[in-house]
N, C-alpha and C positions, 0 to 999 in steps of 0.2 A: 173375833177380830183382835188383834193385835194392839193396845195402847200405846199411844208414842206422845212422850211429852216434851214440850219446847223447852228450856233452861233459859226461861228470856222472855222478857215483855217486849223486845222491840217490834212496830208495828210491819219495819221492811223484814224481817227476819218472819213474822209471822207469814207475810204475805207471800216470801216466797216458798214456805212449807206448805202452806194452803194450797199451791199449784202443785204440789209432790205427791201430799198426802190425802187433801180432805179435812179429816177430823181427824184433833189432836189436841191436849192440854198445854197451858202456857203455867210454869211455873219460873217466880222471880228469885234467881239465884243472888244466895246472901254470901259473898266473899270478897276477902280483899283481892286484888288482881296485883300482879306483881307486875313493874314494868322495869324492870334492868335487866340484859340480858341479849343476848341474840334476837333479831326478830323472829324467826320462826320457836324458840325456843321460848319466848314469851306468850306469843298466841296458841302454841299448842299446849301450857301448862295452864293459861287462864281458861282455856275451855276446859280443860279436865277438873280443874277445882270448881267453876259450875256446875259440868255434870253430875261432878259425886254429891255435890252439895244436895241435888234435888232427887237424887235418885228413887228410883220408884219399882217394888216387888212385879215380876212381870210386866213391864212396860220397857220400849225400847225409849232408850233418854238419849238427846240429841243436845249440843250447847257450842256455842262457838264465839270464838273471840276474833276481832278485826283489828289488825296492825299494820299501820303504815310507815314504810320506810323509806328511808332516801340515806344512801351507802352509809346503812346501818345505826342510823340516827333515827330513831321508835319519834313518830310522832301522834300524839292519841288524842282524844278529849279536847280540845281544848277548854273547853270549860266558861269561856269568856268574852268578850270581845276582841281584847288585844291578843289574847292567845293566839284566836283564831287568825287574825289579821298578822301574827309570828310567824305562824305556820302556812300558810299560801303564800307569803313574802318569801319563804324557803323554798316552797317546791314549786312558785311560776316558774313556767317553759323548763320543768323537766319531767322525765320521767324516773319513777320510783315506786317500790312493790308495793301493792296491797298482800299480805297475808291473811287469810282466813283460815287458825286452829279452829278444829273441829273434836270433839267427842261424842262417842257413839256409844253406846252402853246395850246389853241384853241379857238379861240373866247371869250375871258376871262377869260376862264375855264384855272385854273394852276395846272399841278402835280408838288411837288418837293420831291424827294425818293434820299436815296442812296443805293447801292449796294457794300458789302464788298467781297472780295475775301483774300487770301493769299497767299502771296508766300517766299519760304525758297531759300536763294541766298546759295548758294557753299563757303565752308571756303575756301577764297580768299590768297593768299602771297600780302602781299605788292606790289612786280612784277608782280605780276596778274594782282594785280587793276591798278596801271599804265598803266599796256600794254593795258587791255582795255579799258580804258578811251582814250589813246590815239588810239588807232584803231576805237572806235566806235562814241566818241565825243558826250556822251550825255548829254548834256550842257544845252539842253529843254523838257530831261523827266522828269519829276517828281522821285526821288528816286535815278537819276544819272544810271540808266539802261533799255534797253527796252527786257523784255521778249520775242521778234518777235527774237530778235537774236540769243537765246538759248547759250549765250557764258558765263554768270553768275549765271544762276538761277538751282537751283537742283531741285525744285518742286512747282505745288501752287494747291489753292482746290479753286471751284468757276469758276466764267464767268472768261472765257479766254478772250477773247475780254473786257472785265471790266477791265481787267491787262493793256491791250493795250490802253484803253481810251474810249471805248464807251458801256453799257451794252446791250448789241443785245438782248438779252432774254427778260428783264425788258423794254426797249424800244418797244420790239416787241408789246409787253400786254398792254402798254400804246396805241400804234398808235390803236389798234383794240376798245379797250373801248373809243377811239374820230371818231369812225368810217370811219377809213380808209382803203382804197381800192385801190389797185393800178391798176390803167387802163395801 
């Protein structure tokens, strides 16, 4: 059987590999992540400096980076309260990309692709966005919200799970053209 290791401690990132694959290793990728830059251009360079970071002899290595945009303005992290309350104040009642880069590794063979989706957040009140920042605390999403919680977003087109952090579909068509199989 085929080793395949995560590049990532995140639990949504875990969960939706767990529905792909089964069993797999989670290794926490040690690098700086760059963020100036195009958005796809960002998230397919910060997955690949994950990937090679953990890379592993005979193991298929998977790692991916989640970027959110609105006409080209990278919103990440926000790290903080007010951050987060900056950034849903930007993107209430619009719609703007998630980017999901992706790296894929196998015996020196490298995919790096990304996967866009969208999604349109809910015109927010000011008290809105408080209340859920302070109810939800998403201090380590990308974009200051997680669509799994369905308490900000009105709608998105594309991989749902690419919203979430990992593109199940795109990933899926990757593992099978490195020829795997899960025992």
């Amino acid at each position: 059987m085929t080793r395949i290791v995560l590049a990532s401690t995140s639990p949504r990132r875990k969960e939706i590999l767990s529905g792909i694959v089964g069993n797999f290793e989670t290794v926490s990728p040690d690098v700086s992540e760059i963020t100036e830059g195009e958005p796809l251009y960002v998230a397919e360079t910060n997955a690949a400096l994950k990937g090679r970071s953990v890379s592993s002899e005979g193991a298929i290595v998977i790692a991916c980076d989640t970027v959110v945009s609105l006409d080209g303005v990278i919103y990440g992290k926000p790290g903080n309260f007010e951050n987060a309350v900056k950034t849903l104040t930007a993107l209430t009642g619009k719609t703007h990309e998630v980017i999901g880069g992706v790296y894929m590794a196998k015996d020196g063979e490298e995919k790096i692709f990304g996967v866009k989706s969208f999604v349109t957040l809910k015109k927010l009140t000011p008290e809105e966005i408080t209340d859920y920042v302070g109810k939800y605390r998403p201090f380590d999403k990308a974009g200051a919200y997680g669509i799994q919680d369905g308490a900000v977003t009105e709608s998105y087109e594309g991989d749902y799970d690419n919203i979430v952090g990992l593109p199940s579909g795109k990933i899926k068509e990757v593992l099978y053209e490195f020829g795997f199989e899960e025992n």
